[in-house]
C-alpha positions in Angstrom: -17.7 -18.1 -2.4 -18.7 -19.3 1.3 -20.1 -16.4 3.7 -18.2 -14.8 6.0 -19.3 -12.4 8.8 -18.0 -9.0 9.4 -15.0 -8.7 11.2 -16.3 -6.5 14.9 -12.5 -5.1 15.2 -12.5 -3.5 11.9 -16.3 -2.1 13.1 -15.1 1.6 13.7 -14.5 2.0 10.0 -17.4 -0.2 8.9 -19.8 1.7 10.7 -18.7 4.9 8.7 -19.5 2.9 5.2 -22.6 3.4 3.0 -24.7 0.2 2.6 -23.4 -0.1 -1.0 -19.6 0.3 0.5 -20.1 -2.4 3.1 -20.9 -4.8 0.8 -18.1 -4.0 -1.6 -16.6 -5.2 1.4 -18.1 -8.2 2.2 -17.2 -9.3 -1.3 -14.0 -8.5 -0.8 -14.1 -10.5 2.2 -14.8 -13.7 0.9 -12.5 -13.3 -2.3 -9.6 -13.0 -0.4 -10.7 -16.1 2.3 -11.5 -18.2 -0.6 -8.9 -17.4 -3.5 -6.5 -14.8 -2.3 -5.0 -16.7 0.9 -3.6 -19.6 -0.9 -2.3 -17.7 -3.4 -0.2 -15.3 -1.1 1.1 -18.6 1.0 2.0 -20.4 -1.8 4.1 -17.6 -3.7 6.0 -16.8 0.0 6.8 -20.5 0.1 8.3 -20.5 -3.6 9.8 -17.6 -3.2 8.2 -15.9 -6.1 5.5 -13.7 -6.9 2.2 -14.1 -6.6 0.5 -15.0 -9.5 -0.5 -12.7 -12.3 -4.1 -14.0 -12.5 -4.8 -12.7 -8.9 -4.7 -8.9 -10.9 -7.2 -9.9 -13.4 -9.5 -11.3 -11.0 -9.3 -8.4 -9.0 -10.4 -6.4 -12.3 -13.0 -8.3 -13.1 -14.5 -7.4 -9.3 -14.2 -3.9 -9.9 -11.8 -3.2 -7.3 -9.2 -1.2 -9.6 -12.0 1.3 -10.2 -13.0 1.3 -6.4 -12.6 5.1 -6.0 -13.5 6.0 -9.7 -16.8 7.6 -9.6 -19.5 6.0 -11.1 -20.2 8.1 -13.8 -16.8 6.7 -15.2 -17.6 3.4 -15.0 -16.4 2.7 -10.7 -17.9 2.1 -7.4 -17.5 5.8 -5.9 -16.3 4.2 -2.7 -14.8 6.4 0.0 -11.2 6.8 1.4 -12.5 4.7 4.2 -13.7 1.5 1.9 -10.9 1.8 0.4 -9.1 1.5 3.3 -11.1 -1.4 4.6 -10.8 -3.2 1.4 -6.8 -3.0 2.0 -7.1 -4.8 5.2 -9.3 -7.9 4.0 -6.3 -8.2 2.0 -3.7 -7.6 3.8 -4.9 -10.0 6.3 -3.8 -12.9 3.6 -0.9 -11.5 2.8 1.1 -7.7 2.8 2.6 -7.7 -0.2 -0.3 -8.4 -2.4 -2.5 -6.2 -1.1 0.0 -3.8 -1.1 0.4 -4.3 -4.9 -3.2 -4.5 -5.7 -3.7 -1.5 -3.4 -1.0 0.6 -5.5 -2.7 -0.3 -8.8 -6.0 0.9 -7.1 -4.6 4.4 -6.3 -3.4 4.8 -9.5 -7.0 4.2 -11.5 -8.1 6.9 -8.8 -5.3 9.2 -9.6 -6.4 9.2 -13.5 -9.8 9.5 -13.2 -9.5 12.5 -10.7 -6.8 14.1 -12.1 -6.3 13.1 -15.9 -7.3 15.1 -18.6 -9.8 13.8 -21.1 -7.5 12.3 -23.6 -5.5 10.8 -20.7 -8.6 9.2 -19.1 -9.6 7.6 -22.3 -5.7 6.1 -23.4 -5.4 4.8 -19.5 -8.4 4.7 -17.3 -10.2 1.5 -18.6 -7.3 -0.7 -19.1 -6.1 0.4 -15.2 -9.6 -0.3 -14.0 -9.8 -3.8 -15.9 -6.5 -4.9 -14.8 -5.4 -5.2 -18.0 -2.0 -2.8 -17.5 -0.5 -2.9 -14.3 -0.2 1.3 -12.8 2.4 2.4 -10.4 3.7 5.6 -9.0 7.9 6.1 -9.4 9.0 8.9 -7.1 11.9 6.9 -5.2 15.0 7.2 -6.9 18.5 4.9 -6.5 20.0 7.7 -4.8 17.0 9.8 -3.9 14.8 7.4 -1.7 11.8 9.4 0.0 13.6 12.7 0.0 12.4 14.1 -3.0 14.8 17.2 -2.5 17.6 14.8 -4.6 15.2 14.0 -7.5 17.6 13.6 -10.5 15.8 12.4 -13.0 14.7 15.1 -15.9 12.2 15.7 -18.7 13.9 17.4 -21.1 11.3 19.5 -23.9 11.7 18.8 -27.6 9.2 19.1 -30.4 5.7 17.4 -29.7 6.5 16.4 -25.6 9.2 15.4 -23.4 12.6 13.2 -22.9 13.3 11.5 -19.4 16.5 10.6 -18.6 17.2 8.9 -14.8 16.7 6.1 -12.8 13.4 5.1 -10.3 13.7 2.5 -7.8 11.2 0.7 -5.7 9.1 0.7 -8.2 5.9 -1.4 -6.7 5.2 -4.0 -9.5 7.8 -2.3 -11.3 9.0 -5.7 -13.1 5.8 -6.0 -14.8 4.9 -2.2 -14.9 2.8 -0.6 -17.7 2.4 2.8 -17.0 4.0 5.3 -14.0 3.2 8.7 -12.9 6.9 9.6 -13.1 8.2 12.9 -11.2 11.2 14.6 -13.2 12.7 18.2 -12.4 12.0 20.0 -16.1 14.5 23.0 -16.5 13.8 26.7 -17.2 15.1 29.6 -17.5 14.8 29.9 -14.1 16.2 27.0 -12.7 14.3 23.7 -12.3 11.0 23.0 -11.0 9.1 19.2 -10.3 6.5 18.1 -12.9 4.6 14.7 -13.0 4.0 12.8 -15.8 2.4 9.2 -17.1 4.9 7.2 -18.9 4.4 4.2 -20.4 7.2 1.7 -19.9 7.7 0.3 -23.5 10.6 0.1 -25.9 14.4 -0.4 -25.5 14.6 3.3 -23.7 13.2 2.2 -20.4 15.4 -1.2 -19.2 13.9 -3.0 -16.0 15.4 -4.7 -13.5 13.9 -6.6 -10.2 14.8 -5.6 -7.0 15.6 -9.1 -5.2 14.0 -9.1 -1.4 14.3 -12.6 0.1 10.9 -13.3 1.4 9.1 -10.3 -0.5 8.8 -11.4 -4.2 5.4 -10.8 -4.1 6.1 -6.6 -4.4 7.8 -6.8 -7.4 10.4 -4.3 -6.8 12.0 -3.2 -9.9 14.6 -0.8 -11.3 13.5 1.6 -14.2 16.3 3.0 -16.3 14.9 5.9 -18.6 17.3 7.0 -21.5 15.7 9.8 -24.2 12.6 8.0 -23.7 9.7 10.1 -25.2 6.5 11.1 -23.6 4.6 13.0 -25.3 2.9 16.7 -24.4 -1.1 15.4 -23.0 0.8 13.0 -21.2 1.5 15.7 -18.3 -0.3 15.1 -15.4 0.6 18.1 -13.2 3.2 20.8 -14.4 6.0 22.5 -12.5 4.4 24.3 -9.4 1.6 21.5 -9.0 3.6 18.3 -9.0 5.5 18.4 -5.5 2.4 19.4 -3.3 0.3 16.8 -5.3 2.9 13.9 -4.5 3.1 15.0 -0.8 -0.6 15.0 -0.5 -0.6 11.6 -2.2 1.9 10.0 0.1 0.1 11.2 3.3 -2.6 9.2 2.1 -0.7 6.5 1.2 1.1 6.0 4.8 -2.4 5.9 6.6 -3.8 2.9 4.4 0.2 1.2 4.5 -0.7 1.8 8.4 -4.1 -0.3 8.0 -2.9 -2.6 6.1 0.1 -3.7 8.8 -2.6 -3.8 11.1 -4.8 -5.9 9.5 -1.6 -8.3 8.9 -1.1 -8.3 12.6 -4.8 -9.1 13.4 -4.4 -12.0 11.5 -1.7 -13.3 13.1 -3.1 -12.2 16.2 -6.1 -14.3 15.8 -4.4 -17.2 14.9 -2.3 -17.5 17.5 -4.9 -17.2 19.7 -6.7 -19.9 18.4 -4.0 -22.2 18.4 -3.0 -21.0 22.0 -6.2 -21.6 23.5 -6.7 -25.1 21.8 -3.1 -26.8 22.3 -2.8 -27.9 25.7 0.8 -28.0 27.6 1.6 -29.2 31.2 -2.4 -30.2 31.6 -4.2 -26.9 30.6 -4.4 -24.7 27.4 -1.5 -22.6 26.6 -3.6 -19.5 27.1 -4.3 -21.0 30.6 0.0 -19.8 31.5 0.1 -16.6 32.9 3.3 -15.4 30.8 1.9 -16.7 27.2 -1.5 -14.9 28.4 0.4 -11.9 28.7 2.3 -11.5 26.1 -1.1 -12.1 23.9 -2.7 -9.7 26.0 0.0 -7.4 25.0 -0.1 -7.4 21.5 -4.1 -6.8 21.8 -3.2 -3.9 23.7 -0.7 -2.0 21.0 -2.6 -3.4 18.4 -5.9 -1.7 19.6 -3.9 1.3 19.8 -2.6 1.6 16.4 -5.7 0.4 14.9 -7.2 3.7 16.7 -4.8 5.8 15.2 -5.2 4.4 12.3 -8.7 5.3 12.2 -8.6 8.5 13.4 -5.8 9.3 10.7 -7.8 7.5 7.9 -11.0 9.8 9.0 -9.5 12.9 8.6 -8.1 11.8 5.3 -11.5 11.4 4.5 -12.4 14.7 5.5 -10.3 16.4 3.1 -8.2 17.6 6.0 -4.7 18.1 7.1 -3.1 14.9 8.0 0.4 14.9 7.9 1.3 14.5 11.5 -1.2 11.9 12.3 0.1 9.6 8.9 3.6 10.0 10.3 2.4 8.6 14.0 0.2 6.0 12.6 2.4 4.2 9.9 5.3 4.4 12.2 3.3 2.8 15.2 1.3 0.5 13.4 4.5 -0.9 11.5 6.5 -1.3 14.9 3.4 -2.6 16.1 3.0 -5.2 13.7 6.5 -6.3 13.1 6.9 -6.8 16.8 3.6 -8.3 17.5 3.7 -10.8 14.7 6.9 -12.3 16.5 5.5 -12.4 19.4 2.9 -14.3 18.3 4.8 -16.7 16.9 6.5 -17.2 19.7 3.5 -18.2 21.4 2.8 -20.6 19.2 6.4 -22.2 19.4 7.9 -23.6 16.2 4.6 -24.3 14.9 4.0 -20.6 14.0 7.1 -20.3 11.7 6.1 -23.2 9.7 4.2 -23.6 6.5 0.8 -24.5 8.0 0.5 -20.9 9.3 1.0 -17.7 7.6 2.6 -15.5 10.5 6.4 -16.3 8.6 5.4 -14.6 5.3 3.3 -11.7 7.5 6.4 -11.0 9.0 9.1 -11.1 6.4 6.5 -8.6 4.1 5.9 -6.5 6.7 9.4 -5.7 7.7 9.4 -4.1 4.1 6.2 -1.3 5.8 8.9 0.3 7.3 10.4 1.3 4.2 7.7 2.3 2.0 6.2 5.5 1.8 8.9 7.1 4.1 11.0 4.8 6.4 10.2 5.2 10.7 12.9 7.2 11.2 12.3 10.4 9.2 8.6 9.7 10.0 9.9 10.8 13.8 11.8 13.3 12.5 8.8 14.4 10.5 6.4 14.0 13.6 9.1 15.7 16.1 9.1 19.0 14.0 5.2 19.6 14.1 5.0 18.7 17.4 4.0 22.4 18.8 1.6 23.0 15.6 -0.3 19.7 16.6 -0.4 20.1 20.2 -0.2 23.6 21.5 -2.9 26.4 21.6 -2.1 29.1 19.2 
């Protein structure tokens, strides 16, 4: 791998990183630059996935077991490395390190949360790459709002049934094992639980999502009928499950939020370039007032959102609250990106939308940032309705 130096606009975070996180970074970095980049570009130009060998690579590294703690066999990095390993991704290419990035957070979720037996059946073929993780929440009719859950996890002798659909299943076309939410009905009524299923056998069917432009996710369809999960297979029981999952997606829409602005930056920097090299009318397109300011422009927001970002991603961190500040920073840094990313292509000309740059693919996968982990506009509804809690003296 050829060096690379640390990126200065991703220094905020950086400086927050032990010694031993920074350079779990730095070889990061240089995987991505020298293998990761041409994968991503050549899959968006095929329209198809990226491929498969990228996720064992990434095992090998150590990157699925990023956040397991050392004692069970990972790194022990932060929220924060995490986070920063997302953007050297992202900055080749959205959907991949979204997908990676997904399989990550579910090696966490087991080793944090699993019991025993569950750690030893799943945590070392998650961390090695070897199955492919995912979490299945969304549901055909359901989408974020997990108040229309239908799916259900019926008890019988020695575990559970699940019948119902998940959609938007990240990687769900090549899938091994979900942390599946079901209602489970009581006496009482119904309540949420979450379990890990493996996808196996004629009871769960797949199907791919089609995306033009955003293969790489994988998107798939998961239809479950009477397919058995048995009782250690729980992950959290009724009264646990919903708060868990919320918690879990907070997190999730601040490093979706890093990772669109990392996708910008590298647009951003590669417009520059370009800009200030390719000469027009007898001086450097940067030298034109109007290009300068529309570059100038997207440095602006994009600073903005990568502060928000941060400051979102650092409470994470913390342990504390963060749902207003995940619903301001995803829905800022996707508008952020999506916009910016054209407009740098637009400074660039016709140039930018061809295949010698990446800005096309950044900006076909990130139009798909606003719909994951809760689309912009029920982020602003969110946002809107903890407005006084957030801003006004008690």
């Amino acid at each position: 791998m050829s060096e690379l130096a640390p990126v200065l606009f991703f220094e905020q975070y950086d400086s927050e990183l032990t010694q031993a996180e920074r350079s779990a970074v730095a070889v990061a970095r240089n995987f991505c630059a020298d293998e990761l980049a041409d994968v991503a570009a050549l899959a968006y130009l095929r329209n198809e996935p990226f491929d498969q060998q990228v996720i064992s690579r990434w095992g090998e590294l150590g990157f699925f077991g990023l956040q397991v703690e050392t004692a069970q066999g990972g790194m022990g990095g932060s929220f924060l490395c995490k986070i920063r390993v997302a953007q050297e991704m992202a900055r080749h290419g959205f959907a991949m390190a979204f997908c990676l990035n997904n399989m990550q957070g579910m090696a966490t979720r087991v080793s944090r949360h699993g019991t025993p037996r569950q750690k030893e059946a799943f945590l070392a073929n998650l961390m090695q790459g070897r199955w492919v993780g995912a979490p299945a929440m969304s549901e055909p009719q359901g989408g974020s709002d997990l108040s229309k859950l239908s799916c259900r996890a019926t008890r019988v002798e020695g575990g559970w049934v699940i019948n119902g659909s998940k959609a938007w299943v990240t990687n769900g076309v090549i899938v091994d094992l979900i942390t599946l939410l079901a209602r489970v009905p009581d006496e009482e009524g119904a309540d949420i639980a979450s379990f890990l299923v493996r996808v196996d056998g004629p009871t769960a069917v797949r199907s791919e999502i089609l995306s033009s432009g955003a293969r790489s996710f994988r998107l798939g369809r998961i239809d479950f009928r009477d397919h058995f999960v048995p009782d250690w297979a729980l992950l959290y029981p009724p009264g646990q499950a919903f708060a868990r999952s919320l918690e879990s997606i907070n997190a999730a829409r601040v490093h979706v939020a890093a990772m669109c602005v990392a996708s910008l930056y590298s647009a951003f920097t590669i417009a520059l370039r370009y800009c200030g090299e390719r000469v027009a009318f007898g001086k450097p397109l940067t030298g034109h007032q109007g290009l300068r300011w529309s570059l100038a422009d997207v440095a602006m927001k994009m600073e903005a959102a990568n502060s928000l970002v941060f400051r979102a991603a650092s409470r994470v961190q913390r342990g504390q609250d963060v749902t207003m500040l995940a619903a301001q920073a995803k829905t800022l840094a996707v508008e952020v990106a999506v916009e910016g990313v054209q407009a740098c292509m637009q400074a660039m000309g016709a140039i930018g939308a061809s295949a010698e740059f990446p800005l096309s693919m950044h900006a076909s996968e990130l139009r798909m940032a606003a719909y994951a982990d809760g689309t912009s506009e029920m982020l602003r509804d969110r946002a809107g309705k903890s407005l006084a809690k957030s801003y006004l003296d008690s």
